[in-house]
C-alpha positions as MATLAB code, in Angstrom:
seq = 'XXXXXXXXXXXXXXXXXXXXXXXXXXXXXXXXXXXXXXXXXXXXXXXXXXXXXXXXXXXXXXXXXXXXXXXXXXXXXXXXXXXXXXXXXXXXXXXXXXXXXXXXXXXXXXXXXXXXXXXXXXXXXXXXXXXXXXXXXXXXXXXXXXXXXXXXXXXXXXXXXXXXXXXXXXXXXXXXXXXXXXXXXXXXXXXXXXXXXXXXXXXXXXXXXXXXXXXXXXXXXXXXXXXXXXXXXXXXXXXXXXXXXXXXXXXXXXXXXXXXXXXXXXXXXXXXXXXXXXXXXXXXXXXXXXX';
ca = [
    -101.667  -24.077   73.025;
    -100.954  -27.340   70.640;
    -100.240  -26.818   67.000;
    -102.825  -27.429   64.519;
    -102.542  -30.141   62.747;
    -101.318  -30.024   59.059;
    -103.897  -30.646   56.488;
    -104.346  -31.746   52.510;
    -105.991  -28.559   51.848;
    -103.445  -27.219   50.133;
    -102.646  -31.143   48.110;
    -106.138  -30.523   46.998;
    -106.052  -27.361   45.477;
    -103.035  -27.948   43.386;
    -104.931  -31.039   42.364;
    -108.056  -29.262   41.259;
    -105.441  -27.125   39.446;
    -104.650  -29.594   37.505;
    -107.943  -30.663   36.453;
    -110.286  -33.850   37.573;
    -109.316  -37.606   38.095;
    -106.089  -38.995   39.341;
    -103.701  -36.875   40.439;
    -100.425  -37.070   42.189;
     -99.148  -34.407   44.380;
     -95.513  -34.901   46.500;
     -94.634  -32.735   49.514;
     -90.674  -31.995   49.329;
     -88.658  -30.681   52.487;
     -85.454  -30.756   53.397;
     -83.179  -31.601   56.806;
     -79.630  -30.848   57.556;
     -79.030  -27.697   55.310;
     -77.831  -25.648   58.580;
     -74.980  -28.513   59.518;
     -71.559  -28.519   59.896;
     -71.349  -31.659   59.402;
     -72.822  -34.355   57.283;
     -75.089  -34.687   54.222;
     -78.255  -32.309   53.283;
     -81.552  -35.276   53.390;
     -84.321  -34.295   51.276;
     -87.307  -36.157   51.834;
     -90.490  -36.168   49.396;
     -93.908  -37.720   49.962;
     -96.477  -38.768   47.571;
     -99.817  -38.499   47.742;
    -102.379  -39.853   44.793;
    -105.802  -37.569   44.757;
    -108.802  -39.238   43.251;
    -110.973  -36.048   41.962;
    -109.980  -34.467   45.432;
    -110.278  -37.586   47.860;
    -106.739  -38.720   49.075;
    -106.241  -41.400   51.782;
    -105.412  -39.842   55.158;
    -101.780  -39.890   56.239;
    -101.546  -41.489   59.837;
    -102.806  -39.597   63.124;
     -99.830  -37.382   64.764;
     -98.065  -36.276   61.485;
     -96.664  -33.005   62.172;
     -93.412  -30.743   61.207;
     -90.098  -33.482   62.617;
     -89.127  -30.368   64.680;
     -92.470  -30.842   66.513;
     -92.128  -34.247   67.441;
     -89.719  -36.644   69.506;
     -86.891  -38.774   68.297;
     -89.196  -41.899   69.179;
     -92.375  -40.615   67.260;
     -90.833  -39.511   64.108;
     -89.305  -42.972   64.035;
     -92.723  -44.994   64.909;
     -94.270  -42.777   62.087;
     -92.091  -43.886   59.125;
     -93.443  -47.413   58.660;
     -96.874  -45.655   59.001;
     -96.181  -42.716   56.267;
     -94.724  -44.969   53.388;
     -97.665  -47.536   54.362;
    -100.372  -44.928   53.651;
     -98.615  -42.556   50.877;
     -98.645  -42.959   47.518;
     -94.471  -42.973   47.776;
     -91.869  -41.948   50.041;
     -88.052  -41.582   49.522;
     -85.370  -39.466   50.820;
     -82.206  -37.970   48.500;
     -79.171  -37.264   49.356;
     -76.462  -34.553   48.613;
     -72.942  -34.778   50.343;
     -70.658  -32.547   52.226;
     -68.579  -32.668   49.630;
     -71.021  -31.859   46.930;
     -72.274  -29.354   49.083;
     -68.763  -27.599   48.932;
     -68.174  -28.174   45.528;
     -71.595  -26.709   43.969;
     -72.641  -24.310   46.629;
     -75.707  -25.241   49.297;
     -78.743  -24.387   46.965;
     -77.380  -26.605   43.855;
     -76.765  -29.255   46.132;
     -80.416  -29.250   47.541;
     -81.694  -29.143   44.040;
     -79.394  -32.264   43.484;
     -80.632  -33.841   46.486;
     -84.752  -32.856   46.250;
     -83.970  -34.134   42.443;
     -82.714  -37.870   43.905;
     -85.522  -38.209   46.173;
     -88.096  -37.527   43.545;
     -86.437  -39.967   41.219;
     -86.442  -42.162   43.750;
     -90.190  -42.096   43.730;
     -90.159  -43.398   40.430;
     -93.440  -41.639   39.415;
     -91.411  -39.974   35.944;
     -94.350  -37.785   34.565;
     -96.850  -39.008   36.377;
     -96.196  -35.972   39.328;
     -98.981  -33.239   39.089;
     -97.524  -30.499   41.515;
     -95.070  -30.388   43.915;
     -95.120  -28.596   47.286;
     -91.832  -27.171   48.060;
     -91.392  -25.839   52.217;
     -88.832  -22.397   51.514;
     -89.565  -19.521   49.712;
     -87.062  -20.354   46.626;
     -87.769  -22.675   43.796;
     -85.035  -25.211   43.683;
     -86.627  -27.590   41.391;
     -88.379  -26.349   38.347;
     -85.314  -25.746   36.189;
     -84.101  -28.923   36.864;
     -87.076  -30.576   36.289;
     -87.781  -29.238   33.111;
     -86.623  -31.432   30.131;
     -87.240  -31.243   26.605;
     -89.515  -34.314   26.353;
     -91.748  -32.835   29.424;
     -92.531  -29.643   30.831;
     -91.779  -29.680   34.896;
     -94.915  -30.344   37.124;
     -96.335  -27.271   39.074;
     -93.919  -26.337   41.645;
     -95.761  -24.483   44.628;
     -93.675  -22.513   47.316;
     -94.998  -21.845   50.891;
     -93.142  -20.981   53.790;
     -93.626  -23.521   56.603;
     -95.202  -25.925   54.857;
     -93.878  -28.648   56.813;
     -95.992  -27.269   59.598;
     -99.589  -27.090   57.318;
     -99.237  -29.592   54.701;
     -99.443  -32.919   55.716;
     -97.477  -34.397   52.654;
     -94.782  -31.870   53.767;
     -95.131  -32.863   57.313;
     -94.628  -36.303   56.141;
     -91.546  -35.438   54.475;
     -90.431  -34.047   56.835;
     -90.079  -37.028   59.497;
     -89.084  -39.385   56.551;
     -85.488  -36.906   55.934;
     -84.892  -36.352   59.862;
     -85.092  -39.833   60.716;
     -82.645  -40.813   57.670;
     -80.513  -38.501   58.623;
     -80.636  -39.192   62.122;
     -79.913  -42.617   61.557;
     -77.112  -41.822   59.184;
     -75.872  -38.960   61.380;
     -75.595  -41.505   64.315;
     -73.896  -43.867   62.396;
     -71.251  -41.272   61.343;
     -70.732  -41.116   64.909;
     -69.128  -44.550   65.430;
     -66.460  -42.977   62.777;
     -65.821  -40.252   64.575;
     -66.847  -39.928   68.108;
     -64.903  -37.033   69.192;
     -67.228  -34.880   67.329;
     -70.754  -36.252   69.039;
     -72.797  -36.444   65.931;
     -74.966  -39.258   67.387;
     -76.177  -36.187   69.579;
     -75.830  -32.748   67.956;
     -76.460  -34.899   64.613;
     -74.057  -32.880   62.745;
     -75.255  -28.821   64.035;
     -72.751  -26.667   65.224;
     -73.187  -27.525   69.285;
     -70.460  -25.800   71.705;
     -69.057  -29.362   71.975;
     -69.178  -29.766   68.030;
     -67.289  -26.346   67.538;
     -64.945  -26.990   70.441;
     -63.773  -30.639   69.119;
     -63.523  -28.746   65.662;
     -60.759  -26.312   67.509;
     -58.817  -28.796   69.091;
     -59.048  -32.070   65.986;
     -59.264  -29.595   63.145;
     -62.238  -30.667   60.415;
     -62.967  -34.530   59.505;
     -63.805  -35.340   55.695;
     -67.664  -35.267   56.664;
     -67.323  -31.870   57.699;
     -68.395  -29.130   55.076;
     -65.172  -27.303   54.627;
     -66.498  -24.656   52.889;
     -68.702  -23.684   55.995;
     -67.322  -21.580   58.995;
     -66.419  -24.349   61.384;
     -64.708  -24.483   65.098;
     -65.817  -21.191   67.557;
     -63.089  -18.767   66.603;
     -64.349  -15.305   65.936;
     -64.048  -14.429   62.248;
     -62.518  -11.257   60.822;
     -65.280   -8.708   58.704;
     -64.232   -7.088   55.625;
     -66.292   -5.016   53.235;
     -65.645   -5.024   49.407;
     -65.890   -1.831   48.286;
     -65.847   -1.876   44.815;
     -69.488   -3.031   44.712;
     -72.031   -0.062   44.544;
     -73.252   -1.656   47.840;
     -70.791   -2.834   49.781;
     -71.284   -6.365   51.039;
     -69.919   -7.848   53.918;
     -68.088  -11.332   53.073;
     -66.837  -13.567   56.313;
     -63.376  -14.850   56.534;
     -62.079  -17.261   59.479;
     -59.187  -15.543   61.242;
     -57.172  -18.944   61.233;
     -57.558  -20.786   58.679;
     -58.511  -19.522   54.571;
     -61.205  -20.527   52.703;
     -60.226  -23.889   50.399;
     -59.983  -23.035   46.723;
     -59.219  -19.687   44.675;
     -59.784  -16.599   46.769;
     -63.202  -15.228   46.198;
     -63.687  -12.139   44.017;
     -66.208   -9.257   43.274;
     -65.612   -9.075   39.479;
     -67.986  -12.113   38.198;
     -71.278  -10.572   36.518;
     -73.350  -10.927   40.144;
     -70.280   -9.942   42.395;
     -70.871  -11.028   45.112;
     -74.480  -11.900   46.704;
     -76.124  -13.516   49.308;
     -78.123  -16.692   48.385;
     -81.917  -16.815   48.088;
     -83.519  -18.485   50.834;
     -79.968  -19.555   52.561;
     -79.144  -17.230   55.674;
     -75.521  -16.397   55.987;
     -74.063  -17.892   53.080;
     -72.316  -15.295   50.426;
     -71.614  -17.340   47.094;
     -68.934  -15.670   44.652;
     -68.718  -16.070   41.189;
     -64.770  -18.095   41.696;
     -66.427  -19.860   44.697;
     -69.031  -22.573   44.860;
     -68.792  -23.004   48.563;
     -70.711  -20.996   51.218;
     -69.726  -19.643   54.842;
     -72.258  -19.756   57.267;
     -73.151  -17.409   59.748;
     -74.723  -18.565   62.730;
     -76.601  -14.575   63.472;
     -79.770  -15.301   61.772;
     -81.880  -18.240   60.132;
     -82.414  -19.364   56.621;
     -86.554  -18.730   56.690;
     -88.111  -16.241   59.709;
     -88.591  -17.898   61.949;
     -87.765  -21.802   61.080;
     -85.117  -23.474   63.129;
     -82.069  -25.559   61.970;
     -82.464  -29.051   62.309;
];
């Protein structure tokens, strides 16, 4: 049974939102935040609304993880030819250690729509995930921050998320493979930076690279489990066996103690740690795979 396709019906209703004439409305989605490896891509993709009429975005978008290597590429030239705008942002590994995962996509879905360079003239912005990365940051003094609406899979039924979509895989693909050449005892140019059993294996025996996300649970080795009890409900935090955690040993006494992140499977943030560990058990939406 094929996949519907995605559609503007959702574009159009923020639009209406907004009230009649021109409006712009950018799909936002992000690629990579599952990796060991490698930057988070963030890819956003504009499309301008005429009192509801938009131009179509080419035949066979669809969510990247529904398509081939070969048509995501063949649809980039296609997407920014047709869209308003298209741009992809970046966040680092090391950024991503430094700040935590969620800051860093905020960062990230921040640079892309700079990179637009549509300032105030964004209407709405549909976010995939089910936590709002981007209205505090978009919020300023001079100007309030456009609407930001959340839906889970977007990238699967709006087309300007779709479209997003395919423009942050292939960059990161492409920058992925090129990382590769660096490296190539780690295959990126194939597992693109995800923790493969011949990712985790060259981890064991090389140790981490700088593009790897040292803050994240790396190599196969089983992790040790230990519950901090001091919490009034305890919460599981996961330690490597081999190797500590960079940085000052996490605590429970910050105001939040310790919880999990919104929207980020796996990853416990503590108030004297910005970094994350992941754990591979279960995925950051129902549902939606790495990539």
């Amino acid at each position: 049974m094929s996949t519907p396709a995605p559609t503007l019906d959702v574009e159009r209703e923020l639009a209406a939102r907004r009230g009649p004439g021109r409006r712009i409305v950018v799909g936002v989605d992000e690629v990579g935040r599952g990796a060991l490896a490698g930057p988070v891509a963030v890819g956003a993709c504009a499309i301008e609304l005429l009192d509801g009429v938009a131009a179509p975005l080419p035949e066979g978008v669809r969510d990247s993880k529904k398509l081939t290597a070969r048509r995501r590429s063949a649809l980039v030239d296609p997407i920014l030819a047709a869209a308003h705008a298209g741009a992809v942002g970046w966040a680092t590994g090391a950024e991503i250690d430094e700040l935590g995962i969620m800051p860093a996509l905020t960062s990230a879905a921040l640079r892309a729509l700079d990179a637009l360079d549509l300032g105030s003239e964004i209407d709405a912005i549909v976010l995939d995930g089910d936590v709002d990365v981007l209205t505090a940051g978009l919020t300023t003094a001079e100007h309030p921050a456009p609407l930001v609406h959340l839906q889970v899979a977007a990238d699967r039924d709006c087309v300007s998320v779709a479209a997003a979509s395919i423009l942050a895989k292939v960059a990161r693909d492409e920058h992925m493979v090129a990382l590769d050449a660096v490296a190539p005892e780690y295959c990126w140019a194939s597992n693109k930076g995800y923790g493969s059993a011949v990712h985790r294996e060259a981890i064991d025996r090389l140790g981490a690279h700088e593009h790897h996300r040292r803050s994240w649970r790396l190599g196969s080795r089983p992790v040790a489990r230990r519950v901090t009890a001091s919490l009034p409900v305890p919460v599981t935090e996961l330690v490597p066996v081999t190797a500590p955690v960079p940085g000052p040993a996490p605590t429970a006494t910050g105001s939040d103690g310790f919880l999990a992140v919104p929207g980020e499977a796996g990853s416990l943030s503590g108030t004297g740690d910005a970094g994350v560990l992941w754990d591979d058990l279960w995925y950051p939406q129902d549902g939606k795979e790495r990539r």
